[in-house]
MIKOLNU-7419 format. One record per residue (C-alpha): x, y, z; residue in three letters. Coordinates in steps of 0.02 Angstrom, whole numbers, plus 50000, padded with zeros to 5 digits. Each point is the difference from the previous one (the first is absolute). Layout:
BEGIN
XYZala/...
//
This chain:
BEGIN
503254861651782unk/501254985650032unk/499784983449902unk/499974988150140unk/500064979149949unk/498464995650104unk/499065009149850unk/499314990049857unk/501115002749835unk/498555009749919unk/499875011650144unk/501895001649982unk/499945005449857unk/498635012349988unk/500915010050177unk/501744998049891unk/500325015549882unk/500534988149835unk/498134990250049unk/499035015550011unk/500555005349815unk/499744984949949unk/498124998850057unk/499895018549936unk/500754994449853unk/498634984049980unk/498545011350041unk/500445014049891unk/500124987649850unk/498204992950049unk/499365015350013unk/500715005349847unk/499344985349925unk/498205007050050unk/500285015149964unk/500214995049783unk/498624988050035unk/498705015850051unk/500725012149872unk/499554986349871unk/498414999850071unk/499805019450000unk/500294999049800unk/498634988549973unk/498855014050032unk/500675007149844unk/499294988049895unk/498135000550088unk/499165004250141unk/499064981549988unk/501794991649980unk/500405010650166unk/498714995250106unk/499944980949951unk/501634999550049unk/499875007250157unk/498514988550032unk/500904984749959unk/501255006250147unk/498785001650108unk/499244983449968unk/501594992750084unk/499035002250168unk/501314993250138unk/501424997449885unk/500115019649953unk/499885003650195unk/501374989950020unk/500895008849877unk/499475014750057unk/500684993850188unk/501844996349905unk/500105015449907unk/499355009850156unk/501684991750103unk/501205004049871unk/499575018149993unk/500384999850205unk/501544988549996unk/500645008149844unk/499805019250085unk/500464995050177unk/501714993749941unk/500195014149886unk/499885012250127unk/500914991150118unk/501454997249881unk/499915020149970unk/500045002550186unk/501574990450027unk/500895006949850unk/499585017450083unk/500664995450155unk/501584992049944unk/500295019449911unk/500225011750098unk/500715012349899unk/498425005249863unk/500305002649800unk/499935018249955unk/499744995749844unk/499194988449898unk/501144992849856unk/500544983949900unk/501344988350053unk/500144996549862unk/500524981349936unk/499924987150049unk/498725009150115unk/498354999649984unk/499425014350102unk/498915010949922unk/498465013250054unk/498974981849980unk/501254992250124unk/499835012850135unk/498065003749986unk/499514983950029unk/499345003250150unk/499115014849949unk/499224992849847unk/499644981650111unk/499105012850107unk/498965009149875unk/499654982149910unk/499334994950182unk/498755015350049unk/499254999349817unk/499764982150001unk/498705003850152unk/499235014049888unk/500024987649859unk/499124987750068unk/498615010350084unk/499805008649842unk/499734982649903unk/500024984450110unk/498885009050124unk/499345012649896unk/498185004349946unk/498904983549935unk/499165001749829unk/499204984449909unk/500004994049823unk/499744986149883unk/500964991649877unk/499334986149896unk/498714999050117unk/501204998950144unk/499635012650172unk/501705005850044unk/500805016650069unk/500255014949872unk/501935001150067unk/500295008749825unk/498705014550027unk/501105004050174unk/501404997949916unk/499405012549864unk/499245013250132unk/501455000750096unk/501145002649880unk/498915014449937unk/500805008150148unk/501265011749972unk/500625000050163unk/500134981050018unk/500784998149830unk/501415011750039unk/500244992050156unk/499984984649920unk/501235003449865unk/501125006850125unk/500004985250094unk/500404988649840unk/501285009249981unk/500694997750163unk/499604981849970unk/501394999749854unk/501245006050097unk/499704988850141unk/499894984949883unk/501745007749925unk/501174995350129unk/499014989150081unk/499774987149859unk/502074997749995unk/500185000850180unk/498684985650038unk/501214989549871unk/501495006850082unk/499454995450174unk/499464980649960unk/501884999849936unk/499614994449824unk/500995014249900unk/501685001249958unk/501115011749914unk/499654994649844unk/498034999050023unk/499805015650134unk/500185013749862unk/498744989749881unk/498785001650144unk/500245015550068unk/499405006949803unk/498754987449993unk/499155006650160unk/500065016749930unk/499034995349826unk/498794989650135unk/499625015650107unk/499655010449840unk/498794986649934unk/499064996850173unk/499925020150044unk/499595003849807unk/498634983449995unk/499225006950166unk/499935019049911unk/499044996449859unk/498314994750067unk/499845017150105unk/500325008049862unk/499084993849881unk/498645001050125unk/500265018250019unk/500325004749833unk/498324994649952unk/500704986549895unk/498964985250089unk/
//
């Protein structure tokens, strides 16, 4: 679509091609941001079961603040895989001619089998967060007390579904799929706000591949533990 001047500057730029990486970019990076923010809160199951469900109580105490929250995290999962398909759309159409093959640039590129699966893995990331949340957010109700406290047994769900082997290998693979997305992704969301140079791009671009391992590794361990009878 043409940029046309009777448009505000913010609708300019999200119908430009620089402004809709850069609001991919700014999404990604908030999402990301939640994304280490629930894997922390994964790993506190580790340490109890009490620790668990206090904390998810406390969450739920924020009443209209979380739904807000909830609202804003909600958007940036639409913006931030709207544009990204609709970036991959236009890059399709500009190339005609298809890659038989899928290999390295090489440097300074940075295309990779993260680079060109983003779509894919954005995908996959977007039909299991519906299964995700219907398993958990939505999923069945059971009651406890701590210190006295009524509050949801999240933990016991938690547990019980993870007792599934079908859900845990699904799950895996999809944490897996979450590392590579984060792989690329991370340095491209940096890339696209224009804040890396030469001399910072390569720093980044191994930094978001320790960062991928960590979140897809941090994400792994509480199935597994789960499964393995270890909790």
């Amino acid at each position: 679509m043409t940029v046309t001047k009777d448009r505000s500057k913010l609708i300019n730029l999200f119908y430009s091609s620089i402004g809709k990486k850069i609001i991919t970019g700014l999404t990604g990076l908030g999402l990301t941001l939640f994304v280490c923010v629930h894997m922390l809160g994964n790993l506190v199951l580790l340490a109890s079961p009490d620790s668990y469900n206090q904390l998810a109580h406390f969450i739920d105490s924020w009443g209209v603040l979380l739904s807000v929250v909830e609202f804003i995290l909600l958007g940036a999962v639409i913006i931030h895989a709207g544009l990204g398909i609709a970036i991959r759309i236009k890059s399709e159409r500009s190339r005609p001619v298809k890659y038989n093959m899928l290999k390295s640039a090489g440097n300074p590129s940075k295309q990779s089998l993260s680079s060109v699966s983003m779509i894919f893995t954005g995908l996959v990331l977007l039909i299991f967060l519906v299964f995700h949340l219907a398993s958990f957010k939505f999923g069945t109700y059971y009651q406890t007390s701590v210190d006295g406290v009524v509050m949801r047994d999240l933990a016991r769900l938690v547990i019980e579904t993870f007792r599934n082997p079908f859900y845990t290998l699904g799950y895996l693979g999809v944490m897996l799929l979450l590392g590579l997305h984060l792989r690329h992704g991370f340095w491209s969301a940096w890339q696209s706000l224009g804040v890396l140079n030469s001399t910072w791009s390569p720093a980044v671009y191994a930094i978001a591949l320790i960062f991928a391992l960590l979140i897809a590794i941090g994400f792994i361990v509480l199935p597994l533990a789960i499964f393995l009878g270890f909790l």
